[in-house]
N, C-alpha and C positions, 0 to 999 in steps of 0.2 A: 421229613416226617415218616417213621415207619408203621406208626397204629392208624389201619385204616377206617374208613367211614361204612360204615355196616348199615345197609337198610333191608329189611321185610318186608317182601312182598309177598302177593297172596293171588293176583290177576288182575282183581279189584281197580275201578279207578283213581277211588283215593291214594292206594297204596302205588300208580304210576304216577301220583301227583309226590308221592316222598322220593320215587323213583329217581322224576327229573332233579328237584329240591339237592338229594345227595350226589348227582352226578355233577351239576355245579358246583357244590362247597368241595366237593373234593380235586375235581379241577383247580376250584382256587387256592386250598389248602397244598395241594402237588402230591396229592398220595393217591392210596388204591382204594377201588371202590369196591365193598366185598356185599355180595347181594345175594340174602339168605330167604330161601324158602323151607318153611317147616311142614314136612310132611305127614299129613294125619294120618289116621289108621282107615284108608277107605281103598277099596281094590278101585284098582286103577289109578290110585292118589300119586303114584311116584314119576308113570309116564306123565300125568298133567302136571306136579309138578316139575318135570325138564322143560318141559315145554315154555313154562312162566317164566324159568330163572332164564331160556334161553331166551326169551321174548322181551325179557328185561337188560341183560347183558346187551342184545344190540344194540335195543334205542341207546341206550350211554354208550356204545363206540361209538353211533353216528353221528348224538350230539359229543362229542371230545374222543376223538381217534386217539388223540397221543394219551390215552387214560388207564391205565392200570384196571383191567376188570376181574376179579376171581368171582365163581359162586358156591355156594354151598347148600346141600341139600338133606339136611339131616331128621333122621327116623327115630321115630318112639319116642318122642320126649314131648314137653309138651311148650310152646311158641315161647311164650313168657320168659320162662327158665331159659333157654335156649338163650334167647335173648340178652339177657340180664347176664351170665356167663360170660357172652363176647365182650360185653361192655367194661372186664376187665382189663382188657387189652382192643380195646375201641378207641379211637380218638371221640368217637359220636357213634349215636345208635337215631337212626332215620326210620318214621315209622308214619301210613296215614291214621288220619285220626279215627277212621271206623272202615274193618277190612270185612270179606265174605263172610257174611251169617250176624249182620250188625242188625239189633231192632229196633224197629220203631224209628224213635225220635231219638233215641240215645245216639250224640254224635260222638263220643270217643268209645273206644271198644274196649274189651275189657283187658286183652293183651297191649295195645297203646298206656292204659290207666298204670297194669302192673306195672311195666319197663320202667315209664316216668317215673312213680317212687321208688325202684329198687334199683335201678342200673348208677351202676359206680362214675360213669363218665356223663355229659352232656347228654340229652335225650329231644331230640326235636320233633314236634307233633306235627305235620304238615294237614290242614287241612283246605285250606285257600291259601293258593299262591300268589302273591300280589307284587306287580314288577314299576316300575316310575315314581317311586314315593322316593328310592334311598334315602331312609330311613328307616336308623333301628333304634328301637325303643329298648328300654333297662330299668326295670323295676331299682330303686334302692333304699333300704332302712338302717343299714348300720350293721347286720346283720354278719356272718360268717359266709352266709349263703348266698346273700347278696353281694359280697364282696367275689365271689367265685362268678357268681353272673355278669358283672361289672368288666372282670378281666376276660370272660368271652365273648361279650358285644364289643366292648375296644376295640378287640382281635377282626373281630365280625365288619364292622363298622372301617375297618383300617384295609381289610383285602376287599369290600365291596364297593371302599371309594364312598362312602354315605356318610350323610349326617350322623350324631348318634346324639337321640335326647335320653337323657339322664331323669326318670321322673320318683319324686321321694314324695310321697302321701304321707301328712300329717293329719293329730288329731287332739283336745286337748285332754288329757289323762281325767278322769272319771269314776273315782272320785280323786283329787289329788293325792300325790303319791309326793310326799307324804301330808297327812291332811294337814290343812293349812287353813286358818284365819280370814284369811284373804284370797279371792280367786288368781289363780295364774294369768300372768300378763300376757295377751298371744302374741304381740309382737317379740316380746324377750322368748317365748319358747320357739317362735321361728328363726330369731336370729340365732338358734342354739340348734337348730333341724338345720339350718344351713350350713353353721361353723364344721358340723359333722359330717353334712356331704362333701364339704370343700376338701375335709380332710380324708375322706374312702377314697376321692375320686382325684388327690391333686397327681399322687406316682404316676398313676393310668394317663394323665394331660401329659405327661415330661415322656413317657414311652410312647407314645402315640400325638406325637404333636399335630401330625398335617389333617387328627381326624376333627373335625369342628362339631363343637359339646354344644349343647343347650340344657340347661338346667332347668327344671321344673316343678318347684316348688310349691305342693298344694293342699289346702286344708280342706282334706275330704278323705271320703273311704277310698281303698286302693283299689280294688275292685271297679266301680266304675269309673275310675281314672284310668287305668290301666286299658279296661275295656275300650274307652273311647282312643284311645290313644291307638290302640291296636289297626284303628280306621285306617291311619296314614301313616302305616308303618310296612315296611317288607318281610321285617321280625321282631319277633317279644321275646325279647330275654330274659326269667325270671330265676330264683333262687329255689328250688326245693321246697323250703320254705323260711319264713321270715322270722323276725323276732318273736313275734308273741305265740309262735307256734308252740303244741305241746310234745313234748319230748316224745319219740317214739315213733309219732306218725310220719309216715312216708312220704304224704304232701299236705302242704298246707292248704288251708282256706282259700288262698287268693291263687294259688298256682293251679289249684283243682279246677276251680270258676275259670280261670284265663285257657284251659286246656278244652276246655268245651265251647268256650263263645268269644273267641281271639278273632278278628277277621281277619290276620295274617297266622303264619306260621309261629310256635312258641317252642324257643329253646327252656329245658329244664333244668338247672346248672346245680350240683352239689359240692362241693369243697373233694378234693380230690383226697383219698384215702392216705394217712399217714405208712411210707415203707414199714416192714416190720423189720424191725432189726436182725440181720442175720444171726 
């Protein structure tokens, strides 16, 4: 794999919590760890930040010697942009969920929020790292997005040796679509929320056989499914966003929600950009 796994840091300790996070997956992934600090416009901002990228560069030799480290230290721009830039040619952009100058109570930052909906590759939020669970959780609806998320918890779930539960939140349509005479039968509409995960998810079972699925099929909002689930999980996989999303928006409902109150780590997954024809 030649697109390295890109994380921001800042000094911060959440962002040596996305630190450790990328120095592992990209370990396990076998590529290079590229570890970007954006330097504001403050006199004395460029020796503090050497000092960050070099203070981060070690801890990832120490922990994985044989690891590919490059860093980068770039001026005038501003974190976000920066960011979202690399993540065309990123395999991942690694990021914690609230870095230097974070208020209050807001636990994602506002550079974390942009990346998440505008970076072209996978975007992981790291804000609690959580190790003995293996297991990774995967949002699924049916979706384009979901199905992008689907193939990077596989993936995910296949190099960490974990479980991988599969969880698809149902719900019954309101008012029926199309109206009808008769109320919808829920067991026929779950046996039809099933036949539909069976069929997102059978390729991913035939490419990844030794990873062991659990399906989770449940009649409730995604959100506090998702949430709880997040308990006993290492990572949340989710899509950008899901089916009933409104066109345009950079994230949905449930990936917004899950990037703030996830108790593990949350990968952002979007459909990889169609090449443009030469």
């Amino acid at each position: 794999m030649t697109e390295p796994i890109v994380v921001g840091v800042d000094g911060s300790g959440r962002s040596l919590r996305a630190l450790v996070w990328a120095a592992h997956s990209a370990a396990l992934h076998h590529c290079r760890l590229k570890i970007v600090h954006v330097v504001p416009r403050v006199k004395h901002s460029l020796l503090t930040g050497r000092d960050i990228v070099a203070e981060a560069a070690a801890i990832a030799r120490e922990a994985y010697p044989d690891l590919e480290v490059t860093t980068a230290l770039p001026e005038g721009t501003l974190p976000a942009r920066f960011l979202v830039k690399e993540s065309g040619h990123a395999h991942a952009v690694v990021l914690g969920a609230q870095g230097v100058g974070g208020f209050g109570n807001l636990v994602l930052g506002s550079v974390s929020l942009q990346v998440a909906g505008h970076a072209s590759c996978p975007v992981i939020i790291v804000n609690h790292i959580t190790t003995g669970h293996r297991r990774v959780v995967v949002g699924a609806d049916g979706s384009p997005h979901s199905t992008a998320a689907l193939d990077y918890a596989f993936q995910a779930a296949s190099l960490r040796k974990a479980r991988l539960q599969v969880v698809h939140a149902w719900s019954l349509p309101y008012p029926p679509e199309p109206p009808v005479l008769i109320d919808p039968d829920p067991d026929e509409i779950a046996k039809k929320h099933q036949q539909e995960l069976e069929e997102q998810i059978g390729g991913l079972r035939k490419q990844y056989p030794a990873v062991e699925v659990t399906e989770d099929l449940v009649r409730d909002a995604a959100i506090p499914v998702l949430t709880h689930a997040s308990d006993r999980a290492d990572l949340l996989v989710l899509g950008s966003r899901g089916r009933g999303g409104f066109h345009g928006l950079a994230l949905g409902s449930v990936s917004h929600h899950l990037l703030h109150f996830s108790a593990c780590p949350v990968a952002v997954v979007r459909p990889r950009p169609e090449p443009t024809p030469a």
